[in-house]
C-alpha positions in Angstrom: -9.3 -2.3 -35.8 -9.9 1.1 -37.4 -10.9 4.2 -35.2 -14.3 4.0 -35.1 -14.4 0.6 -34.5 -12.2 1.4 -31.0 -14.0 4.6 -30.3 -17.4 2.4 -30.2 -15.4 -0.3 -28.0 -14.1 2.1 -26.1 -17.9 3.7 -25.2 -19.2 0.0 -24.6 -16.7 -0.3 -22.4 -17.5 3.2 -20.1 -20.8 2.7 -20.1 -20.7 -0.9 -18.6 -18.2 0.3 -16.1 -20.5 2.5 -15.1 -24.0 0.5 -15.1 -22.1 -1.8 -13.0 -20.9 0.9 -10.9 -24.4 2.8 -10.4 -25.4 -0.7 -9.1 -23.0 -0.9 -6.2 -23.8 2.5 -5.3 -26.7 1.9 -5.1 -26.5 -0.5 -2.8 -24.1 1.8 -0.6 -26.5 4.0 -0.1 -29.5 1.7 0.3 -27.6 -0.9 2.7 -24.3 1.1 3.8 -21.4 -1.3 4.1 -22.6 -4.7 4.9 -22.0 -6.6 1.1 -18.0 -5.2 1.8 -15.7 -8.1 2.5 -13.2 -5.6 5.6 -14.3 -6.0 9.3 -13.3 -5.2 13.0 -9.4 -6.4 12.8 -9.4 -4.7 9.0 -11.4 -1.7 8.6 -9.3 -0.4 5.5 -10.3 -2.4 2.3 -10.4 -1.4 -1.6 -11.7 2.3 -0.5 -9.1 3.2 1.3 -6.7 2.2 -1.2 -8.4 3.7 -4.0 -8.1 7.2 -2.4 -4.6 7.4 -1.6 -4.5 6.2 -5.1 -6.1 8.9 -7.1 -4.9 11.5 -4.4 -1.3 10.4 -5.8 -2.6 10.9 -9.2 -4.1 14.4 -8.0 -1.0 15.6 -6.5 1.7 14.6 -9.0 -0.6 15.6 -11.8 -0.8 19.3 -10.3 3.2 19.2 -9.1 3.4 18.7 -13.1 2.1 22.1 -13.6 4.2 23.1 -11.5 7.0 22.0 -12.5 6.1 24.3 -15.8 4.6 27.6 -13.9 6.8 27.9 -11.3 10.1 26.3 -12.7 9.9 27.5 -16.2 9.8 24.5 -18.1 8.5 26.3 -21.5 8.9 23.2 -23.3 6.0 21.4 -21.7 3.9 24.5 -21.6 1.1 23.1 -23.5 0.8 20.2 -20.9 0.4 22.5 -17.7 -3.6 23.1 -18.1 -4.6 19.6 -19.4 -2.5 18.9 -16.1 -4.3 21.4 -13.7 -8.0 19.8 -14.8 -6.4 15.8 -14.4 -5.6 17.3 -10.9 -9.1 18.5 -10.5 -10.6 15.5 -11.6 -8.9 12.9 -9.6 -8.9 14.5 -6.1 -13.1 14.6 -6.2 -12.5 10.8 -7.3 -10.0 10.4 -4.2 -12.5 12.1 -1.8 -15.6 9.9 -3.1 -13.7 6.7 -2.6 -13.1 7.7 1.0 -17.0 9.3 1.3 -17.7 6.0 0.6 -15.6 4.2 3.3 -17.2 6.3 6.0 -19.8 5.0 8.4 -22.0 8.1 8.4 -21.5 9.5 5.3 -24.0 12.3 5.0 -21.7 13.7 8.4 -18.6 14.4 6.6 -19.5 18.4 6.8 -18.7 18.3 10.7 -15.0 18.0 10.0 -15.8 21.6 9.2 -18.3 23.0 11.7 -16.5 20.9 14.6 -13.1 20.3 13.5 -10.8 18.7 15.8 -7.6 20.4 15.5 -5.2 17.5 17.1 -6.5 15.3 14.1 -4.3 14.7 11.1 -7.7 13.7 9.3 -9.3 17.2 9.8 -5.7 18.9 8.6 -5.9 17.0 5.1 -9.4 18.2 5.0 -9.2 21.4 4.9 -5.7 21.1 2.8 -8.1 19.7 0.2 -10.5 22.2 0.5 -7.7 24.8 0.2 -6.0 22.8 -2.9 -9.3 22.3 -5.0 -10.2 26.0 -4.7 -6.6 26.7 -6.0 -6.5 24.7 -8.6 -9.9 26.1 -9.9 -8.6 29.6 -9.7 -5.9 28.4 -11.8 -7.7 27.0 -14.0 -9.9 30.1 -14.3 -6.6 32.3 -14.7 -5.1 29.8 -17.5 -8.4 29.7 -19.3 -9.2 33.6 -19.1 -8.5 35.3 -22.6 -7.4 39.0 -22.8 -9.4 42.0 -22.9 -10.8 43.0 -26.1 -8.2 45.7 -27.3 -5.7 44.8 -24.5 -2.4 43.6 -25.2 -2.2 40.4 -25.6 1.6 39.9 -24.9 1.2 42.2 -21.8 -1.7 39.7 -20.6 0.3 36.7 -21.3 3.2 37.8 -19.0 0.4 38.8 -16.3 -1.1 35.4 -16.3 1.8 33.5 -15.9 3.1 35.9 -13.4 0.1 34.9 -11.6 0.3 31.4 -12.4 3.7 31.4 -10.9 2.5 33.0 -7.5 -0.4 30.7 -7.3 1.6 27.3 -8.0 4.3 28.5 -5.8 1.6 28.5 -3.3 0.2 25.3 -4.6 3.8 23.1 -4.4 3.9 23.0 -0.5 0.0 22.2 -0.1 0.5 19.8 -2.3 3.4 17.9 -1.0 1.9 18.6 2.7 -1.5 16.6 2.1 0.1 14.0 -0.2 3.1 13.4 2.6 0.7 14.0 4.9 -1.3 11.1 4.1 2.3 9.0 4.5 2.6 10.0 7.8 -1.1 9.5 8.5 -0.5 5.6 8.6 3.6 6.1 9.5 2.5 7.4 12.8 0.4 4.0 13.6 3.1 2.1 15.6 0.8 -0.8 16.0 1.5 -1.7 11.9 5.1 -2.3 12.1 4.9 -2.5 8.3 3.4 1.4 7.8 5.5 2.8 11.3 8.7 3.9 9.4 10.0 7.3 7.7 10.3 6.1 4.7 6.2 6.5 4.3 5.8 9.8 3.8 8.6 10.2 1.1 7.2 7.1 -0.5 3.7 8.5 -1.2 5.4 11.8 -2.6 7.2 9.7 -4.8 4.9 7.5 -5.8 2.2 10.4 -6.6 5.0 12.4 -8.6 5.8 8.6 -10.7 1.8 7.8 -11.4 0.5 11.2 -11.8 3.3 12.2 -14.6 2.8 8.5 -15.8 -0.8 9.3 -16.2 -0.6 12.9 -18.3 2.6 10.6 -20.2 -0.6 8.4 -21.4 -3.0 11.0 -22.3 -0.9 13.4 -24.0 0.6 10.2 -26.4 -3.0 9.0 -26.5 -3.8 13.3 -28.0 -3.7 14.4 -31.4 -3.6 17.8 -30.6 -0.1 18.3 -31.2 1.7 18.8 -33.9 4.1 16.1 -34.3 7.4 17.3 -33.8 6.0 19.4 -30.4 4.5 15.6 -29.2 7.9 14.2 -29.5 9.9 16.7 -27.6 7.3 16.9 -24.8 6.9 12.7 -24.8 11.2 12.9 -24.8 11.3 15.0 -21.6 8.3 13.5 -20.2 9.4 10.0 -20.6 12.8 11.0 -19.1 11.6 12.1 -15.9 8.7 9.2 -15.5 11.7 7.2 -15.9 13.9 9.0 -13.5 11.4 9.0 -11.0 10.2 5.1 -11.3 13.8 4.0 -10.6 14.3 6.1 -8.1 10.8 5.2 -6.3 11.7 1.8 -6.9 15.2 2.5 -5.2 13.4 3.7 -2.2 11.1 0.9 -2.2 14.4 -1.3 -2.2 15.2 0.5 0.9 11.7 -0.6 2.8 11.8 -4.1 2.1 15.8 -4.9 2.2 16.2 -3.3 5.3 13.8 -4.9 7.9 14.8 -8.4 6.3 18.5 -7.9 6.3 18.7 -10.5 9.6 15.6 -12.3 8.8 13.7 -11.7 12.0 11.2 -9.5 14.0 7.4 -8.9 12.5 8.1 -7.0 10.0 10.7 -9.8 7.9 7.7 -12.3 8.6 5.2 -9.8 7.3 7.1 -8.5 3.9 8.2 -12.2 3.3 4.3 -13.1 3.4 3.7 -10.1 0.9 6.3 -11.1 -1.6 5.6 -15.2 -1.4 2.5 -15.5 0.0 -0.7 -16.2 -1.6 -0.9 -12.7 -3.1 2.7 -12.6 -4.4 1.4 -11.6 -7.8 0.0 -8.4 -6.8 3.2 -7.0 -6.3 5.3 -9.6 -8.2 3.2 -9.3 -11.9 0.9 -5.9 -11.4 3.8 -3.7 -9.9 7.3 -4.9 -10.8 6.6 -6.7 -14.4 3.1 -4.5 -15.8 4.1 -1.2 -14.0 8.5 -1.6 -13.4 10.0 -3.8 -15.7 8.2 -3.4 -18.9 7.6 0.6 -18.7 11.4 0.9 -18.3 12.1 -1.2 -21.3 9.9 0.9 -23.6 10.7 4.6 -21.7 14.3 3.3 -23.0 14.0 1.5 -26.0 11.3 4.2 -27.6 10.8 7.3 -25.6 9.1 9.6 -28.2 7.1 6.2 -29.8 3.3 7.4 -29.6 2.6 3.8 -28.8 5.5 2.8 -26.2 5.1 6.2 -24.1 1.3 5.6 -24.3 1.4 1.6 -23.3 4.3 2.7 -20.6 2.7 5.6 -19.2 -0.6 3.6 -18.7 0.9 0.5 -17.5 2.8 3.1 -14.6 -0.6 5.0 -14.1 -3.3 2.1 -13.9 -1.1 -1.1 -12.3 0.5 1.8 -9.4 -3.2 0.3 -7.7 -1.3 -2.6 -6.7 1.2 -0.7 -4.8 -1.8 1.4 -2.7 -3.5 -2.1 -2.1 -0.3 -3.9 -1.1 0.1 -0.4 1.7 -3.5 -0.9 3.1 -4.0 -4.4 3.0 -1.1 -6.3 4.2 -0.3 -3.7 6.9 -3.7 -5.1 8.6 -3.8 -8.4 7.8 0.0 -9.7 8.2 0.7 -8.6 11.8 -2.4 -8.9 14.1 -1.3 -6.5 17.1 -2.3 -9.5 19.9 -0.8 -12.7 19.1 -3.8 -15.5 19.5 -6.1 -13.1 18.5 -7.0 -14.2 14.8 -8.3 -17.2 16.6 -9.7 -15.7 20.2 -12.8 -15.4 18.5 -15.0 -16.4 15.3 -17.3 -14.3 13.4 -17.2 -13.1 9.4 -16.2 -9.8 10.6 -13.5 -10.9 13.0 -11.1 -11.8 10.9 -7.2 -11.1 9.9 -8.0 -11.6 5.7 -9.3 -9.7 3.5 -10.2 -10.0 -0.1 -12.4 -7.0 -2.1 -15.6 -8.3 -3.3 -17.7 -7.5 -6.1 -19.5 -5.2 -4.5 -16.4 -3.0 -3.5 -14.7 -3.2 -7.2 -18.2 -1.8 -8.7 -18.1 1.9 -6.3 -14.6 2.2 -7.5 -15.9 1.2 -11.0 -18.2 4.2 -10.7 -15.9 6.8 -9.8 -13.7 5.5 -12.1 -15.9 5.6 -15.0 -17.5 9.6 -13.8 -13.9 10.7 -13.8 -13.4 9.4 -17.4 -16.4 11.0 -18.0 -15.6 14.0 -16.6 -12.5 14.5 -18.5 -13.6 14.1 -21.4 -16.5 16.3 -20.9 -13.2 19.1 -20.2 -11.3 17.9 -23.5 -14.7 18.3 -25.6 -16.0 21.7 -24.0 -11.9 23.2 -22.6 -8.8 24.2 -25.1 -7.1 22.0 -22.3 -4.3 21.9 -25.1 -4.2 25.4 -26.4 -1.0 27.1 -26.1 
């Protein structure tokens, strides 16, 4: 298929993402949460999941720049502002996912005229207030040129002096709200499988393995660069994905080997039921083989391969999903906190299963599709991949 051809598919394929998308917002805001399949016993469906998803991609993406503005890493210079806007994109994408989730949507603004300071909810609300305005200075900074008849080496060592101060500023917000979000459903000891302290390490980790997974995709999906500067950044990039996949998958190792060790209390029963139950290939074929086993292979087999880092990095970026769903979903639906009460009572929305419908796929079609939008909109009008 020549580039035109996949360009047009490509286009096809936006814009019925987001038809279908408009249509279950639609329906959102016409008839609020009824056509969504969660209930009393699980109030945290596809939403849910889909914000701590793009909130990893938000904060890894940003740590990214980081890692080049703060740590001096010159070598992936010309990734730190393409970076910066993926993290501005996907945390307005996180916080619409969970807009959507609330009850009373149109009161979200009280968690700023009437916060409640004891709530770890109203912290990570005003972290992402804090965050976003960052990350737009930054961005303002970055894209600022000189003077006219200033000198521009003089303004080059300004701005990254600044940049420096400002991510410096940025790397503790950022691991705050994304651990912060860990310990948001650590701190439930009702779930025995979210009450450990493993949770807040493993959503650091698994931001910092799909965000950097994501920019691994777009920069080997670019042709921006030249080609020998694309294959020393895809080298080092691909390097540390890979680094931080195994050792994400090391911690995971950890959560699951550990409560099973002796094969008994609610949470063996529960992770057994995850790995072999009726949705064992959620994490069995979405996370290990589409986003473990087969990004490994080609991150070692063909780390500076256009193709490989682009099908890796993707495969890391889109399937890490599975992993946010099989957090929010099984924690609810595998240990009911009463024993007899799945069965107590009988109503559609009493009840300890949960499957996303239709309806709940098309809003997270939506803000999918707007976010694609939008960053394309930034690569067409930004030099998001100027030096």
């Amino acid at each position: 298929m020549n580039s035109r051809a996949t360009r047009t598919l490509l286009w096809v394929i936006w814009l019925a993402l987001l038809i279908w998308g408009a249509t279950g917002v639609v329906h959102r805001l016409t008839e609020g949460r009824d056509l969504a399949n969660y209930g009393s016993y699980v109030p945290w469906g596809l939403w849910v999941a889909a914000y701590i998803y793009f909130i990893g991609l938000s904060a890894g993406a940003f740590l990214l720049s980081c890692l080049i503005y703060v740590f001096g890493m010159t070598k992936l210079e010309r990734l730190a502002r393409l970076a910066l806007f993926t993290a501005a994109i996907t945390l307005p994408m996180a916080l619409f996912c969970i807009w959507f989730d609330l009850g009373q949507m149109w009161r979200n603004y009280e968690v700023f005229t009437r916060p409640n300071w004891t709530s770890m909810m109203t912290w990570m609300v005003w972290l992402y207030s804090v965050y976003f305005l960052l990350i737009l200075v930054e961005l303002y900074v970055d894209l600022r040129r000189p003077w006219a008849g200033s000198d521009p080496r003089a303004w080059q060592h300004r701005k990254r002096r600044i940049l420096r101060v400002l991510g410096s500023i940025g790397v503790p917000l950022a691991i705050s709200f994304d651990g912060g979000v860990g310990a948001l459903f650590a701190t439930l000891g009702a779930k025995p499988l979210w009450h450990t302290g493993l949770f807040p390490v493993l959503f650091l980790t698994g931001a910092l393995v799909s965000g950097w997974a994501l920019i691994l995709a777009v920069t080997s999906l670019l042709g921006e660069y030249d080609e020998s500067q694309r294959v020393e950044m895809t080298r080092i990039l691909s390097r540390i994905v890979l680094a931080m996949l195994l050792f994400d998958l090391l911690l995971e190792w950890a959560k699951f080997s550990i409560p099973m060790w002796y094969g008994v209390g609610p949470e063996d029963t529960a992770l057994k039921t995850l790995l072999f139950g009726e949705t064992w290939w959620v994490f069995w074929i979405f996370h290990m083989l589409l986003g473990s086993v087969i990004p490994v292979i080609l991150l070692i087999t063909k780390p500076t391969s256009r193709g490989a880092t682009f099908a890796a990095g993707g495969l890391i970026a889109v399937t890490f999903m599975a992993v946010r769903l099989n957090i929010v979903i099984p924690g609810q639906v595998l240990a009911p906190t009463l024993k007899g009460l799945a069965d107590a009572y009988q109503d559609t929305r009493l009840q300890f299963s949960y499957m996303p419908s239709a309806y709940e796929w098309s809003v997270v079609a939506f803000v999918t599709a707007a976010g694609i939008g939008a960053m394309y909109l930034g690569k067409r009008l930004l030099p998001l991949t100027e030096a």
